[in-house]
C-alpha positions in Angstrom: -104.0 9.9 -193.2 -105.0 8.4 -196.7 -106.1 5.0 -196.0 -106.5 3.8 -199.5 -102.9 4.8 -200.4 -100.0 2.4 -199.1 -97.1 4.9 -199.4 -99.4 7.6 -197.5 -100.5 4.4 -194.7 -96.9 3.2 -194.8 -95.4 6.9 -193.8 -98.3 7.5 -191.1 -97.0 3.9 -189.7 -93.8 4.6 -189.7 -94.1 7.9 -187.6 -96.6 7.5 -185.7 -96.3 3.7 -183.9 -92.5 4.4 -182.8 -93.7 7.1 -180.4 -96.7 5.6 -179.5 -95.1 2.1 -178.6 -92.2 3.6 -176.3 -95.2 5.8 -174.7 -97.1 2.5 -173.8 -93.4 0.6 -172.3 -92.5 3.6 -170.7 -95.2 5.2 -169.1 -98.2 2.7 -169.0 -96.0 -0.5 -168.1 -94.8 0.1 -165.1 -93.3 -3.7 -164.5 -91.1 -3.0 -167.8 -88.2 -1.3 -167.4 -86.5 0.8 -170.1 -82.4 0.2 -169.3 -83.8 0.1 -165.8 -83.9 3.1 -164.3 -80.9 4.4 -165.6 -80.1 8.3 -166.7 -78.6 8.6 -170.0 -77.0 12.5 -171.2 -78.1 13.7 -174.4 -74.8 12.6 -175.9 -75.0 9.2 -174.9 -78.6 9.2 -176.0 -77.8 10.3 -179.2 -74.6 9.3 -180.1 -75.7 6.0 -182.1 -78.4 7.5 -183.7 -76.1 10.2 -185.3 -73.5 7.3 -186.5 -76.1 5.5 -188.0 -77.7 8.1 -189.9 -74.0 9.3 -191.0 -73.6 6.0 -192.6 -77.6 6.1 -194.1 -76.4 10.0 -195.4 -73.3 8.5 -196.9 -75.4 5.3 -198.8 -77.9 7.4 -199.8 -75.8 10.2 -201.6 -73.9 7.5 -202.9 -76.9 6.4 -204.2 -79.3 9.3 -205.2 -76.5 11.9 -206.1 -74.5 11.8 -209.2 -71.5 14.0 -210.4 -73.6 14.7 -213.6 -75.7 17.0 -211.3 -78.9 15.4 -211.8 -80.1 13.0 -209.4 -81.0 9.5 -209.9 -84.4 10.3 -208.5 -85.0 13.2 -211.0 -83.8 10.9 -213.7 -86.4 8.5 -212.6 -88.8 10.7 -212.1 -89.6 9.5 -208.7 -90.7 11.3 -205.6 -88.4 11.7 -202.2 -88.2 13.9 -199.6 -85.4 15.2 -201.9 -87.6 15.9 -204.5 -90.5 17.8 -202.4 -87.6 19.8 -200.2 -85.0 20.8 -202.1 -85.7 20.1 -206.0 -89.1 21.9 -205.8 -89.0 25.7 -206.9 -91.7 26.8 -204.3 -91.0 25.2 -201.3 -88.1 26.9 -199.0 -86.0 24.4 -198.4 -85.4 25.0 -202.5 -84.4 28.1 -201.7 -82.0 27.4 -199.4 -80.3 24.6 -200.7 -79.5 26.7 -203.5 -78.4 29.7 -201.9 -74.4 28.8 -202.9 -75.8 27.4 -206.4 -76.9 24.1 -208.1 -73.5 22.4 -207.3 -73.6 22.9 -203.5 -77.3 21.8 -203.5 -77.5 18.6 -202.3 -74.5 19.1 -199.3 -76.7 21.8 -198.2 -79.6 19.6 -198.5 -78.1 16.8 -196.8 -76.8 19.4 -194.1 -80.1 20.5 -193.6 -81.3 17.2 -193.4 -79.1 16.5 -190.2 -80.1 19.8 -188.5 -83.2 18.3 -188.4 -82.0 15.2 -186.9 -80.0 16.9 -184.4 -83.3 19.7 -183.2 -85.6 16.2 -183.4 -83.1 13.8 -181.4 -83.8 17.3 -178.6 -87.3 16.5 -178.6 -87.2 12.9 -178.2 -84.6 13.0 -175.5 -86.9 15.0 -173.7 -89.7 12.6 -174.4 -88.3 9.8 -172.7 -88.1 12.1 -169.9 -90.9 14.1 -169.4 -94.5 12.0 -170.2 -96.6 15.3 -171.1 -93.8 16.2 -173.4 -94.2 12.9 -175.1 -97.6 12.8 -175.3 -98.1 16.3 -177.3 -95.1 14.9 -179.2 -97.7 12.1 -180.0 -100.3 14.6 -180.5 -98.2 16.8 -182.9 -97.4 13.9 -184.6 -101.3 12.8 -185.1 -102.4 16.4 -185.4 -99.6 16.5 -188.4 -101.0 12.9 -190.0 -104.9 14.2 -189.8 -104.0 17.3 -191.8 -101.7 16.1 -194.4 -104.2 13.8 -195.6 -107.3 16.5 -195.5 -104.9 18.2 -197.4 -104.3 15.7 -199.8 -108.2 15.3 -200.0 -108.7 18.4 -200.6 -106.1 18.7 -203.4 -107.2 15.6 -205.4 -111.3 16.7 -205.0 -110.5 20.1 -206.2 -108.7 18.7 -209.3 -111.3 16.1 -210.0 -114.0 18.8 -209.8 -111.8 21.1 -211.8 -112.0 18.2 -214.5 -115.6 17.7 -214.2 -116.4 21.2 -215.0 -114.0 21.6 -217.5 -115.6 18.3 -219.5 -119.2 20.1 -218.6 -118.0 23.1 -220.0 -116.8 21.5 -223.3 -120.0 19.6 -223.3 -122.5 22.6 -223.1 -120.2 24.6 -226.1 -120.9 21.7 -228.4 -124.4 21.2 -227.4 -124.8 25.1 -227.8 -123.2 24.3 -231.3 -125.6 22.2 -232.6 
């Protein structure tokens, strides 16, 4: 959690008060009643979801993809999820998006992308099952928020220090010059 940044807020938002908000209706209210107390199967659960997101996946390859081979967010120079996944040499979702080659990279991508839809949509139909499942979802989910911005801290004081020492460095050779 970065509180200064609004993309790194706006991201920790958008995870983290979904969850948190169905927690509160449907284990702390107990005069509200989710779809009253009706059973749904994982199918019926999920079904929607996975139709929507088709038609996101569709828009957004549509949109970010282009026959050319480069994508529009690489053009741009912009940052995605993309970008840090499947465009970046060292991460290892690189290496398998490009296990069939550049061309095939961003179906595999986008294939990947709706595994994890499919092993997260598991975790939350669980959740609205089970409250100490949902809760160390929550927790997970917190746990994940906390780190990623230490980390990010961690990464932008190391190359701020980096600098510093770098400029003190060049400062004591031409002092040591003169």
């Amino acid at each position: 959690m970065v509180p200064h940044s609004i993309d790194r807020i706006t991201s920790t938002y958008i995870h983290v008060m979904p969850p948190l908000v169905m927690w509160c209706l449907k284990w702390r209210c107990p005069d509200f009643a989710l779809y009253g107390e009706q059973e749904f199967s994982f199918l019926e659960m999920t079904s929607m979801a996975f139709v929507i997101y088709i038609v996101w996946a569709i828009v957004y390859s549509i949109k970010i993809f282009s026959p050319t081979g480069k994508t529009r967010v690489e053009r741009l120079g912009l940052d995605s999820t993309y970008t840090w996944l499947a465009a970046n040499p060292s991460s290892v979702g690189y290496r398998i998006s490009g296990a069939y080659g550049e061309r095939f990279r961003p179906l595999i991508y986008m294939l990947l992308h709706f595994c994890y839809l499919a092993i997260t949509s598991c975790f939350a139909y669980f959740a609205l099952y089970n409250e100490v499942v949902h809760l160390a979802i929550m927790l997970l989910n917190g746990w994940m928020c906390f780190w990623n911005g230490a980390n990010y801290y961690m990464e932008y004081f190391s190359k701020n220090n980096e600098n510093r020492l770098s400029n003190l460095e060049k400062l004591n050779q031409v002092t040591d010059q003169s």
